[in-house]
N, C-alpha and C positions, 0 to 999 in steps of 0.2 A: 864507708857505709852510705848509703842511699836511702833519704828521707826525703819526700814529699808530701805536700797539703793540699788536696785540693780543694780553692774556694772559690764562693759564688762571684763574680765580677761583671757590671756593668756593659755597657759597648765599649767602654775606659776601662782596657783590662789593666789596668793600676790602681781602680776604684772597687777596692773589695768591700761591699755591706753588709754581709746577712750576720746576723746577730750569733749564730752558730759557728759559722766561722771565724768569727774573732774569739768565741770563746776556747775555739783550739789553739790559734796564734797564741794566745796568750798560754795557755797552757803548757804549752811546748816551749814558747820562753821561758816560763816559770821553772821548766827542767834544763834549764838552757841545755837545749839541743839544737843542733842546726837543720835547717829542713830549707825547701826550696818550696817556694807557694807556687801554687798553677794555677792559673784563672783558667776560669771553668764556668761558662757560660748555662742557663738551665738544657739548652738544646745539648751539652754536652755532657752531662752529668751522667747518661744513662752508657754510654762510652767507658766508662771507668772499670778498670777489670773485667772488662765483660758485662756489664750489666750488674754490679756487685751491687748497686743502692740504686733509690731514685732519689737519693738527698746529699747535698753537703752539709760539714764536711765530709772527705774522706780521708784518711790518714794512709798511706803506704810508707810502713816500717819494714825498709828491707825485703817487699815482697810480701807483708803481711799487710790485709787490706783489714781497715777497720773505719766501718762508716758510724753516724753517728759525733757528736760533739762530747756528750756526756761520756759514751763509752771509749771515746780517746782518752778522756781524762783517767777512765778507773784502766786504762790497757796503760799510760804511761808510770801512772802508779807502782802498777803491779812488774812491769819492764822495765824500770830504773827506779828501784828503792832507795838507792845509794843517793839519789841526787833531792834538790826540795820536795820535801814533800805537798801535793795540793789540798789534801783533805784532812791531814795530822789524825787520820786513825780514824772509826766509824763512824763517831760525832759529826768530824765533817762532811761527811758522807748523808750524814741526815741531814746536815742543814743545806748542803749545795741542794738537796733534793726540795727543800722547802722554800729555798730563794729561787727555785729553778722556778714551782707553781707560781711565787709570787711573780716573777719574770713573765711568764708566760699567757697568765689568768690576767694581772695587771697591765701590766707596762707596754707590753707588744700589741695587743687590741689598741690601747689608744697611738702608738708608733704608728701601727697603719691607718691610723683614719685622719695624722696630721698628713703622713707622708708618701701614701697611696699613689699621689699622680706622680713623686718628682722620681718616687723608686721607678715609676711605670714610662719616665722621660730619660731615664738612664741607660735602659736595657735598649743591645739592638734590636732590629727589628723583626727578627723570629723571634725572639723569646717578648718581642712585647704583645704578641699576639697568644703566647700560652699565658702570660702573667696576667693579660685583661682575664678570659678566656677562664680560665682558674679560677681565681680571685674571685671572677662575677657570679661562678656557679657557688660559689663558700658562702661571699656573702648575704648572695640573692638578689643583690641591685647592682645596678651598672659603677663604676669606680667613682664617674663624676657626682652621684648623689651621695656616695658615701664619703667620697671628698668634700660635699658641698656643708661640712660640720667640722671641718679640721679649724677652724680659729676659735670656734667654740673649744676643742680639745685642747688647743694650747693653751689657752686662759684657765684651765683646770688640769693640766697636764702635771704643776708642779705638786699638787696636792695627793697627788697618787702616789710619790716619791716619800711621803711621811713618814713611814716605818723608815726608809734607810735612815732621813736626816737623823731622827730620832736617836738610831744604833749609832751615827757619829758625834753624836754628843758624848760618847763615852768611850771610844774606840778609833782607830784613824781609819782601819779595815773592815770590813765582816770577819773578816777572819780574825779579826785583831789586831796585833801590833804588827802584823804582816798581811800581805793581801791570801787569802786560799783560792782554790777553785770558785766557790760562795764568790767573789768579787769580782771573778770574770764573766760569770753568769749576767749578772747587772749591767758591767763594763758592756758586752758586749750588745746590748738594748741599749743602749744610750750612744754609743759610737754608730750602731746602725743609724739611730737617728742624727747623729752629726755628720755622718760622710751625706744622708739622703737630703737633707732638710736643714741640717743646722740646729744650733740649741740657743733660740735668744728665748725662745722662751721659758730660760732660767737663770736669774738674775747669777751676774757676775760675783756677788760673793753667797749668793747660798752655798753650804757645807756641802749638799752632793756634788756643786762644780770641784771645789775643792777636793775632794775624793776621787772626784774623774780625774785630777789633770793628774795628783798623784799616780794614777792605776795609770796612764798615758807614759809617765815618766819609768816606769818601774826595769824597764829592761833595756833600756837603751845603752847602760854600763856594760850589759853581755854583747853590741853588736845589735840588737836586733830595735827595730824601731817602727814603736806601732801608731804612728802619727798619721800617718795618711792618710786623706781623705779625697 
């Protein structure tokens, strides 16, 4: 069988980021399946099947192209029920969808505006010309002003993490006593931030480091090892 991932990578095609991408890695660990990742540049993305997405990831199961991060998850579900499950039934399925807003409304707006220029010193050099280029028409200002507040966002960066800490007061997982989908949603906001930029701006024993390094740890017993940065 023939499984491939492809994810967004750096000019260091070993340097995988995008926060969507890790949350399929993860996911596809999570069903320990075997896949082979493909760095996939943004100039290359539209390449993929034909022009199948304008986004990663993309998942090719045997010839079945499925773009999308989320819908990997609910296509691995539904394609190997036998193995763990990510969402344990529609509950989870609501909550991944609720961690996903908070991921995305929260955590990723301030992601970009610590780590704006070093994602933008990573990429070769076509794609750092569509990522200014992008980026400046989204945000409306050039990268360098809206970088010029990234140490402001990291002094307030861990303060936005307070729901999770809170939920580890009680739990080791979102999911619970196991990690779900819900955990790689987050996982993979906070890894973007650590391959781009690093995390000192979270003290070494706050509870969400603790829960990172666990979610770090979780599949490297199946072979697969998602340390890299």
């Amino acid at each position: 069988m023939t499984r491939a991932l492809y994810s967004l990578c750096g000019a260091d095609e070993r340097r995988f980021f995008s926060p969507h991408c890790w949350k399929a890695v993860m996911a596809l660990a999570h069903k320990g399946l075997d896949f082979e990742e493909i760095p996939t540049t943004y100039a290359r993305i539209r390449a993929i099947g034909g022009g199948v997405s304008s986004i990663v990831p993309v998942l090719d199961d045997n010839g079945r192209l499925i773009p999308d991060s989320f819908d990997i998850a609910l296509y691995l579900e539904e394609a190997y029920p036998e193995r763990p499950s990510l969402f344990n039934g529609e509950g989870g399925k609501a909550l991944s969808r609720m961690v996903e807003g908070y991921s995305q409304m929260i955590i990723h707006p301030a992601i970009m505006r610590i780590a704006l220029l070093d994602i933008h010193a990573n990429l070769d050099e076509e794609d750092k010309a569509y990522f200014r280029q992008s980026r400046e028409a989204r945000l409306g200002k050039p990268l360098e002003v809206v970088a010029a507040d990234s140490e402001a966002e990291k002094a307030v960066f861990g303060a936005k993490l307070e729901p999770l800490r809170h939920m580890l007061k009680f739990q080791s997982f979102i999911g619970g006593q196991t990690p779900l989908f819900a955990d790689y949603i987050v996982f993979g906001a906070l890894q973007w931030l650590r391959v781009s930029a690093g995390l000192a701006m979270l003290a070494a024993d706050d509870p969400v480091m603790a829960w990172f390094e666990r979610c770090l740890s979780l599949h490297q017993s199946r072979g697969r090892t998602v340390t890299a940065a």
